[in-house]
N, C-alpha and C positions, 0 to 999 in steps of 0.2 A: 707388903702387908700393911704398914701403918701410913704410906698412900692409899690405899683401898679406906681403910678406916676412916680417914680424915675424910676423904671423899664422900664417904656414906655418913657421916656426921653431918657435914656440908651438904650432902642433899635435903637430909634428914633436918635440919635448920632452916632450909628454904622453903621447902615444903610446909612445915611448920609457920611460918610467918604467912607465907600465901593463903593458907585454911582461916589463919586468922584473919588477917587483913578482911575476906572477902567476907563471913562474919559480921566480921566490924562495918563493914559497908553495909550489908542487908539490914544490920539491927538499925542505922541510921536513916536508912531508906525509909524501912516502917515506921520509924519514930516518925519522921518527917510527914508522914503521911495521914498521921493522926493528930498532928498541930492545926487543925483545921475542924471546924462543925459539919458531922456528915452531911448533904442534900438530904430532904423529905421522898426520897427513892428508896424505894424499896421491890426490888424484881421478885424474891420470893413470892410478895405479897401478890401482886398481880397475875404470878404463875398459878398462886393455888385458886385465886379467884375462876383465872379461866377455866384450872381444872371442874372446879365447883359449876361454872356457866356451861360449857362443853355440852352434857346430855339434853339439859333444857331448853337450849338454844335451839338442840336438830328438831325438837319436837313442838316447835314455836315459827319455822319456817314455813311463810306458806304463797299459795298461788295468787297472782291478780286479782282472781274475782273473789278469793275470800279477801283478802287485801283489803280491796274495795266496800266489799256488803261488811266487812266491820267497820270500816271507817263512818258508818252511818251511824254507830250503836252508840248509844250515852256513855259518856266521863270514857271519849277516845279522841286520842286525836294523833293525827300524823307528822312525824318529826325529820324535820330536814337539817341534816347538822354539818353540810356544805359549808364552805367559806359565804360571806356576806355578801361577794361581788357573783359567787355564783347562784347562792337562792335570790338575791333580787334580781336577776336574771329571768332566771326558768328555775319553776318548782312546781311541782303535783299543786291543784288548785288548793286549795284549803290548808294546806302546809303552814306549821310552827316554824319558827326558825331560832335554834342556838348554834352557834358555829362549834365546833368541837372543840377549838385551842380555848372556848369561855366557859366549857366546863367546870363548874365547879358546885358544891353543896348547895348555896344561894342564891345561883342563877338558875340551875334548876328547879330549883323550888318556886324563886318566884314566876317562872312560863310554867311549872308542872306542881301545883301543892299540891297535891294528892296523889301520893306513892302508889294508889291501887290503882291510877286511870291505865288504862289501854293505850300503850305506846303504839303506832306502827312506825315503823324506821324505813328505810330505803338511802339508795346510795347512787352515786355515777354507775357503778356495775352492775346496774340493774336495768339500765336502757343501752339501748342500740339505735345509730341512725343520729348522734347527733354529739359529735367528737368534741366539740366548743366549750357547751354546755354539761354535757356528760361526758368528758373523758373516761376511757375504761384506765384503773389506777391497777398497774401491772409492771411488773420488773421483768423486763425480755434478757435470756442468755447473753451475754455478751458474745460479740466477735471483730475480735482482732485482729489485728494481721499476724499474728504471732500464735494465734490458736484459731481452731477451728469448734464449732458448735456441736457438742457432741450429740449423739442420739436420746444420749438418759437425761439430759438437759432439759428444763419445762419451766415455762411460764411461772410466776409466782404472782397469785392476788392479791392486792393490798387496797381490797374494799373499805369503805370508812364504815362500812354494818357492823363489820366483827366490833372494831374496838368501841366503836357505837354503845351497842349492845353490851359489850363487857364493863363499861363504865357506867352507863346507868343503873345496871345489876350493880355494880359495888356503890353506887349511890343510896340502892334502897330501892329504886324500881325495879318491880319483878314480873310486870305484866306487860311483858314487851315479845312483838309479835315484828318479824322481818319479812321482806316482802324477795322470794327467793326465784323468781320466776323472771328471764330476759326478755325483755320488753321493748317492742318498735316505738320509736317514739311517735310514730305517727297510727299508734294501734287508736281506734275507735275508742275503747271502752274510756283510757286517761286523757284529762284536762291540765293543760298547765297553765300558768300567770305567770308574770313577770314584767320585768322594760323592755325585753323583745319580742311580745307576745301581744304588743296594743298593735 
């Protein structure tokens, strides 16, 4: 009996110090982790944004030829926000260009002062027919050797429209129209410019 007891003391002791100790490490971890200035990140804030963008956006999608016949209409203009090396490449004829990573309140404003004009956007995933220039921006299933690709497994899109679109809405532009329609690059109706296009 007072083997048992010691024994149950002695677990009851060890036990005890483990709860603690492990405690004592978490509350250290966190201190440690708040000795530093948070990043200017904030995901919430993006999340609600897109919730807020989400309706407006399906109902701002539209085809080529409206695309087009607004691209005609006053205080509009068409926005390519491709890297630098690929709109001076190939870009829609008349196309703005701010690259997406120079995003910010100021460089916007000065290519776009006026928060009411008529954005049109577009993206690589919105032509067909020319891999180089428009790569389609896509995450394929992996497969390994070690798994195989399952059936519920799909494609994932990772268009530069959406976040596009979602950052100039949190910018303060709200009159932005995306061009949702896949397009041959060799369709009639589009004109492109560029250094490989003399």
């Amino acid at each position: 009996m007072k083997k048992t007891s010691i024994l149950i003391l002695a677990l009851f002791c060890l036990t005890n110090y483990l709860v603690h100790s492990q405690t004592t490490k978490n509350s250290k971890n966190m201190t440690e982790q708040k000795q530093y200035p948070k990043a200017l990140v904030d995901y919430d804030d993006f999340k609600n944004l897109v919730l807020k963008v989400e309706k407006e956006r399906m109902e701002r999608l539209v085809s080529l030829d409206t695309f087009l016949k607004m691209s005609k209409e006053s205080n509009t203009i068409i926005l390519d926000t491709r890297s630098d090396f690929r709109y001076n490449r190939k870009h829609l004829k008349g196309a703005l260009h701010l690259d997406f990573t120079d995003f910010t309140q100021e460089n916007l404003f000065k290519l776009i002062p006026d928060t009411n004009t008529k954005i049109l956007i577009y993206c690589n995933n919105n032509f067909k027919g020319d891999q180089i220039d428009f790569a389609s921006k896509m995450a394929l299933p992996v497969n390994t050797v070690e798994t195989q690709i399952l059936p519920n497994q799909k494609l994932v899109m990772l268009a530069l429209n959406i976040p596009t679109y979602i950052n100039l809405y949190g910018y303060g532009y709200k009159n932005i129209y995306e061009l949702d329609e896949l397009v041959n690059v060799n369709d009639a109706r589009i004109k492109f410019e560029g250094t490989v296009m003399k």
